[in-house]
C-alpha positions, 0 to 999 in steps of 0.5 A: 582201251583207255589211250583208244577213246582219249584219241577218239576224243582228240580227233573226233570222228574219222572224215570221209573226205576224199585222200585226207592224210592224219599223221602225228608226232610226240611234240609240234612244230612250234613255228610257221616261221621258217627261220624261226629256228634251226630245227629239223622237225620245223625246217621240214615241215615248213618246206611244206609251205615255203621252197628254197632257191634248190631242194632235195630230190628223193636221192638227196641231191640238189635240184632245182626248186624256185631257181630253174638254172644257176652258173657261178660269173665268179668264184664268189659269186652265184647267179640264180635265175628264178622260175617264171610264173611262180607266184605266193598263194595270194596271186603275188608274183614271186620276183627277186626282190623277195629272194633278196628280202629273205636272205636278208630276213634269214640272216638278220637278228631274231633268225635262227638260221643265219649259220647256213648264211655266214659265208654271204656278204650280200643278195642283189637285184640283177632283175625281176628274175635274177639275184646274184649272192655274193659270198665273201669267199669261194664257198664249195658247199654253199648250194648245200647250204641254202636248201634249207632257206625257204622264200618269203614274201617281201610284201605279205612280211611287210603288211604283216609287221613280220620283216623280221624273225620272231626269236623263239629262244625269247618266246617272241611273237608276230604274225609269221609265227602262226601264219603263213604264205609261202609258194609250196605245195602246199598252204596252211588252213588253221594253226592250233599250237600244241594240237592241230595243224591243217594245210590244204594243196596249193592249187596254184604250185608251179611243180607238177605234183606227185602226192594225191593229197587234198588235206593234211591235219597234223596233230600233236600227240604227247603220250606214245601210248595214244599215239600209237593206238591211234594209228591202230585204230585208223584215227591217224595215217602216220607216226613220224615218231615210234618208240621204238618198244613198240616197232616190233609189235607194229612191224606185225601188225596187218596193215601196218608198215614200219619204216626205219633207217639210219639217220643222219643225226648225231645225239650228243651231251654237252657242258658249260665250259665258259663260265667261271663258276656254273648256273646249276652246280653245287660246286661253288667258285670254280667250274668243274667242266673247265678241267679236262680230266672231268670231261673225260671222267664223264666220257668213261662213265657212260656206257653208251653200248648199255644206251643203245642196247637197253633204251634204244633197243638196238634202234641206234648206232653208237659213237665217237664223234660229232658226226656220223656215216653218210656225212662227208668227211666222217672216217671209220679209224676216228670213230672210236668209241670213248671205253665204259670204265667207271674205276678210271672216271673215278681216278680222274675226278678224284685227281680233279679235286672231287674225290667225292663227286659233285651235283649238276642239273642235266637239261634234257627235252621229253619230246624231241628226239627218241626216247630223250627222256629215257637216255638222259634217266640212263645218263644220271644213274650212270654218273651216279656210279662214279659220285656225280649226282645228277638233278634231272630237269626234263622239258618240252622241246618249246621250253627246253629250247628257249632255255639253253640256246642264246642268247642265254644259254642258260645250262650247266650240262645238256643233251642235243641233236644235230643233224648237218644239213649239208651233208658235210661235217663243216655244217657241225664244226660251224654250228656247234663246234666252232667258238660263238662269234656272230653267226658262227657256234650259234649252237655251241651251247657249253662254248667250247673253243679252240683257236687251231679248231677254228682256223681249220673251220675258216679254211675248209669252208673255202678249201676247194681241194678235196684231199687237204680240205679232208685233212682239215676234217680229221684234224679238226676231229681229232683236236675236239676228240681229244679235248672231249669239247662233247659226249658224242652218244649215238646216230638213232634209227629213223622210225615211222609207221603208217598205215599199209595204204600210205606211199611215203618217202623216208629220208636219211635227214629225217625230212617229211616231205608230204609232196612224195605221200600217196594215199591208196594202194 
């Protein structure tokens, strides 16, 4: 009851406005700037407001979006031919000048997406509605790589002071982190961090729109308690996170609907292996992580079956590797699971010169990913069992993101989420395998390196034959497998709920797009 009249409170009264859709989620976008960070929560969001040159159909196919058509004059080279008549909801023509303006954008310093740019030497002008990327070598993947590049308006950037990215890992600011405009179907009313957001259709959209919407308020609500009671009582439409100790309950509840399906993310622990002595350790002039029995001590010591049968409730799939099903290039024969043995993580960090364990901080967010907070609880206690003694430090995604990715990098031992939105293993080995330089590992937030890992990356990303580009995959695989580079941990369940009158479009990458939402049966 208590969690019922505190949604009340957050949401007022239920508006009698015509096809009004209210749905929320555990934490916010934190962002209106699409390259603020690579997120998939932000990026699909955002795609609300800003399209990229070709998008995702239902299928998760490539389709076109702001590009109408597109042939390849070179191997190296794509030439885009933009749609006519699309215009920013300003009235400001979009052109290529703008494709160019924000290729730029997404690449220079303050993005946070650069990474699915890396193989783009340079965006050109070919006329008002024509750009030609040039990409430093053949890229086979490179269409799957750009649909999550919004356009922005060259010229609204440039009244606004906002020609470059406001980096969020520094807490940075301007004009593009709480405003927008963009050529979506949608456009953005009002922005309240960390409470509401309202977006409203976009009149003037070139596409012809599926969705019957005519507002959307987001809203952030923290505790899954409120959350839920508020999709109960009708004060909200839809949950884009459900615990899932409540999918069974909402599953029979009348008029509500569960949709769930395997996602396409891999969550997955990770330590600092560059610095010569750890930030958060009790262990002095040395770095435990650099010694590889440590890292598989820390793989035998955790029972991921336990994760997924007690915190997830059976809601995730558990895994060897850094990528799952669905993902191209994963294999059945290399997903193996690492056995739950904590005798032999013991021998191993006695055998490493710590027969007595040692303490680390594990940086963890509390409302990112399911029950995040609750697996890396689970993650302490079972290294408690082997002598490690684990400090846990868990924080809002805003927080906690600012704190472990560059430029400081600022943890010892972490938990993330990737999912590639390429589709293609490439994407992970690229972001978060692949050692930092420039653009590349971005998300190698422990600095993992391995010189054949990395040459095998540089040539599957020009590789145009399949059978040796899949023979690069797995021995990329098998070289971080067996370097335990990361603790791979599961692949989660997508789970949303909505009320029953409420058409909607679940996708494996966990995107929301609102032009597939209905409201009515």
């Amino acid at each position: 009851m208590a969690a019922t009249l505190l949604a009340a409170t957050v949401f007022g009264a239920p508006s009698a406005q015509a096809n009004l859709f209210r749905w929320a989620n555990d934490g916010d976008v934190n962002s209106m700037d699409p390259y603020a960070r690579q997120e998939t929560f932000l990026l699909s969001f955002n795609q609300n407001i800003y399209e990229p040159l070709v998008r995702r159909s239902r299928q998760l196919q490539v389709e076109a979006s702001l590009a109408e058509r597109w042939e390849q004059p070179s191997p190296s080279v794509w030439r885009f031919h933009l749609r006519r008549g699309v215009t920013f909801t300003d009235g400001t023509p979009f052109t290529a000048d703008d494709v160019v303006f924000s290729i730029g954008r997404a690449k220079a310093q303050g993005s946070n997406v650069g990474g699915s740019l890396a193989s783009v030497k340079e965006a050109r002008r070919v006329d008002d509605h024509t750009v030609d990327v040039e990409t430093h070598a053949p890229n086979p993947i490179f269409l799957e790589e750009i649909t999550g590049i919004g356009m922005m308006s060259r010229r609204w950037a440039e009244a606004n002071n906002a020609t470059r990215s406001a980096d969020l890992t520094t807490g940075a600011e301007n004009f593009a982190t709480r405003n927008a405009m963009g050529t979506g179907p949608f456009r953005l009313v009002s922005r309240e961090p960390d409470r509401r957001t309202v977006l409203a259709p976009n009149p003037g959209w070139w596409d012809r729109p599926e969705h019957n919407l005519t507002r959307v308020e987001f809203n952030v609500i923290a505790n899954d308690a409120t959350r839920i009671a508020a999709l109960l009582s009708g004060e909200i439409d839809m949950v884009y996170t459900v615990p899932p100790q409540d999918t069974d309950r909402l599953s029979r509840t009348p008029n509500i609907r569960v949709h769930q399906q395997a996602e396409l993310r891999t969550i997955y622990l990770g330590f600092d292996q560059m610095r010569p002595e750890l930030l958060k350790s009790d262990v002095r002039g040395r770095n435990p992580f650099q010694d590889l029995r440590v890292r598989q001590a820390f793989n035998h010591a955790i029972d991921r079956a336990a994760i997924v049968r007690t915190v997830m409730r059976g809601q995730a799939r558990p895994t060897g590797l850094m990528i799952g099903p669905g993902v191209n290039g994963h294999t059945t024969a290399g997903d193996q699971v690492a056995a739950y043995n904590p005798d032999l993580a013991r021998r191993l960090l006695a055998e490493a010169g710590y027969p007595q364990g040692f303490g680390v901080t594990l940086d963890c967010p509390n409302d990112r990913y399911v029950n995040d907070e609750a697996i890396c609880t689970a993650v302490v206690s079972m290294l408690a069992r082997v002598g490690v003694r684990v400090t846990l430090n868990a924080q809002t995604r805003a927080r906690y993101f600012a704190e472990i990715l560059g430029p400081r990098y600022n943890t010892s031992f972490y938990m993330l989420g990737w999912t590639p939105n390429t589709y293609d293993a490439h994407n992970a080995f690229f972001n978060l395998m692949a050692s930092r330089e420039r653009d590349r590992g971005l998300f190698n937030v422990g600095g993992f390196s391995n010189a054949r890992f990395d040459e095998l990356v540089t040539s599957m990303a020009v590789e145009t034959n399949p059978q040796a580009r899949q023979a690069m995959i797995e021995e990329a695989l098998k070289i971080h497998t067996d370097a335990v580079g990361h603790l791979p941990l599961h692949q989660q369940t997508v789970i949303w709920a909505a009320r029953s009158n409420i058409q909607l479009q679940q996708l494996a990458d966990n995107y929301f797009p609102l032009r597939f939402v209905r409201v009515g049966n």
